[in-house]
C-alpha positions in Angstrom: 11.9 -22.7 -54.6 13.7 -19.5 -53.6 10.1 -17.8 -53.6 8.4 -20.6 -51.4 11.4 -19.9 -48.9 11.2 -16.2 -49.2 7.5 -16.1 -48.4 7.6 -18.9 -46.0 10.4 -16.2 -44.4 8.3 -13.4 -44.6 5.3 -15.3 -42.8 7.7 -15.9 -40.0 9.2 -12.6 -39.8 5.4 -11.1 -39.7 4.3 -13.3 -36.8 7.3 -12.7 -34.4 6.0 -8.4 -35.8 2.6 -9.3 -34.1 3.2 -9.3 -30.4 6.3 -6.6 -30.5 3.5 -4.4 -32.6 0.5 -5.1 -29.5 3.0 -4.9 -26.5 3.8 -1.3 -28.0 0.0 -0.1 -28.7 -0.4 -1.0 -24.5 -1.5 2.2 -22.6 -2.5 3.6 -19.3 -5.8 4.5 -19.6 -7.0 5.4 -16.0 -7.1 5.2 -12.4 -10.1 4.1 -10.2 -10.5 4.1 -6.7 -12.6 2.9 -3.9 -12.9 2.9 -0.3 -13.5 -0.1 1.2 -15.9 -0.2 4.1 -15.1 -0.9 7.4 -18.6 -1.5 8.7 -20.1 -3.4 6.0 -17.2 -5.0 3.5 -18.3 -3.0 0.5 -16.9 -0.8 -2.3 -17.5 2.7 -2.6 -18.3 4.2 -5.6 -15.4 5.5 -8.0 -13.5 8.3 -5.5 -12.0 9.3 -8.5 -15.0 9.8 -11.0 -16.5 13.6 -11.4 -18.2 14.6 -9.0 -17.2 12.1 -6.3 -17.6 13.2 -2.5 -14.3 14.9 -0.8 -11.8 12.7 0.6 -12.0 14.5 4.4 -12.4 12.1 7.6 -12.7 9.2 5.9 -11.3 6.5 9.1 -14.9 7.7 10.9 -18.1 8.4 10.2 -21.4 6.3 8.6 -18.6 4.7 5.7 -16.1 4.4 7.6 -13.1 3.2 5.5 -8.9 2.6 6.5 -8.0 0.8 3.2 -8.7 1.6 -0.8 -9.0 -0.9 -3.6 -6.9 1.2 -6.5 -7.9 -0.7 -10.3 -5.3 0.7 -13.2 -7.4 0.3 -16.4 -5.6 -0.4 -19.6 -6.0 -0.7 -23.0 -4.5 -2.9 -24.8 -6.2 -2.2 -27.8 -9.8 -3.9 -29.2 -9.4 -7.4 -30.7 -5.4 -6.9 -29.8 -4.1 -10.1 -27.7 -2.8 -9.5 -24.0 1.1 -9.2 -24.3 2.3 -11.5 -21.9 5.1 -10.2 -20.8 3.9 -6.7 -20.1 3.3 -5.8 -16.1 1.9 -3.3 -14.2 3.4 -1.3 -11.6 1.9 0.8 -9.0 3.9 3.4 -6.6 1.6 4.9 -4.0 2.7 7.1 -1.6 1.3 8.6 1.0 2.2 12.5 1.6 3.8 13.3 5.3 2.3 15.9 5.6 -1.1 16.1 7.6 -2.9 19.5 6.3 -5.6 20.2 8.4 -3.1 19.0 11.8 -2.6 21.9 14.4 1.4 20.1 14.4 2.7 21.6 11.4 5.5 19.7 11.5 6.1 17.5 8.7 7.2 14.4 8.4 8.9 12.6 5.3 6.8 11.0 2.6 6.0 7.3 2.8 5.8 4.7 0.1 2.8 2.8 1.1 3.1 0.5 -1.7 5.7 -0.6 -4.7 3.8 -3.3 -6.2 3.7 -5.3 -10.3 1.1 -7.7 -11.3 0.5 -8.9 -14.7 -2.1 -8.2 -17.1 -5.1 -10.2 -17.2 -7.6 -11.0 -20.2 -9.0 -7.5 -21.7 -12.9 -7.3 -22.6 -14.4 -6.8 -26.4 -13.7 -3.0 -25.6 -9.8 -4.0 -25.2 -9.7 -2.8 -21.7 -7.8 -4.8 -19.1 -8.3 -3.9 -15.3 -5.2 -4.2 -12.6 -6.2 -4.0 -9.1 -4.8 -3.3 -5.8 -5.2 -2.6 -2.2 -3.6 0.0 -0.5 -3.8 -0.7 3.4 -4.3 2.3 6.6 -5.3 5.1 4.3 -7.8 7.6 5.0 -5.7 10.9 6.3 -3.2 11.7 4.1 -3.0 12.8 0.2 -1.5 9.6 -1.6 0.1 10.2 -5.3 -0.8 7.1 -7.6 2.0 6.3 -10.1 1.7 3.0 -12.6 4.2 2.6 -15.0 4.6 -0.3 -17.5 7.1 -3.0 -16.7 7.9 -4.4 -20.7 7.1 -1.7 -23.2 9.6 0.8 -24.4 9.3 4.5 -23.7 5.7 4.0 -22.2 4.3 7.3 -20.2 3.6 6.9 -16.6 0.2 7.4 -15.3 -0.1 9.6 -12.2 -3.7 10.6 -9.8 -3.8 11.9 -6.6 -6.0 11.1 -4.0 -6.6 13.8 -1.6 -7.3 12.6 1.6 -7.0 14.8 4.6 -8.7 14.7 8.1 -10.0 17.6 9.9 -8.8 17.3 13.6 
């Protein structure tokens, strides 16, 4: 009797493990990001990816682009299930300076957006993809941060993107 109990216990104890043990093997894997065309409503490729094109006078031009679609991939480890109570946050902001500007001036830097979604389903690979758009960027440097919102002593991810415009 006392064993039944005892393992009966231990299957219990093991099962409330599981999710504590996947929420804690959740990771920021990487930053993606893409320009979103003004003149024809598509994605660019990744402006993040090696070998991407410079960020410079982006709001004109063939592609012109004023917002970017920023995905936050993470893993949340293969055959692991989603932690549900795990959420992303992203903290872009936007530099006030404008580099190339004959105004030197600078002004102060603005947060262009402080924003937490949840996690969605991850793929066989265990990857899980946040996105989010960034509105009226184009000609200043933006610093990406994502953090995770529900696991303890998780690193931040951080990217910039340097966008500057040459006028």
């Amino acid at each position: 009797m006392h064993s039944t109990l005892f393992l009966h216990s231990l299957a219990f104890a093991l099962c409330l493990a599981v999710p504590a043990a996947a929420e804690g093997a959740v990771r920021l894997a990487a930053f993606q990001a893409y320009s979103f065309s003004s003149k024809t409503g598509s994605l660019s490729a990744d402006m993040l990816a090696r070998g991407a094109p410079e960020l410079g006078n982006v709001p004109s031009g063939e592609f012109a682009s004023v917002s970017t679609f920023i995905t936050v991939k993470v893993d949340v480890g293969r055959m692991a299930a989603v932690p549900q109570r795990v959420q992303i946050r992203l903290l872009a902001t936007e530099s006030g300076a404008t580099q190339f500007s004959s105004n030197r001036t600078r002004a102060r830097d603005r947060v262009i957006l402080n924003s937490t979604s949840a996690l969605g389903p991850a793929n066989t690979e265990g990857m899980s993809y946040v996105g989010f758009w960034l509105p009226h960027t184009g000609c200043r440097t933006i610093t990406l941060k994502a953090s995770l919102m529900g696991v303890k002593d998780a690193p931040t991810l951080s990217e910039i993107l340097p966008f500057t415009c040459y006028e």
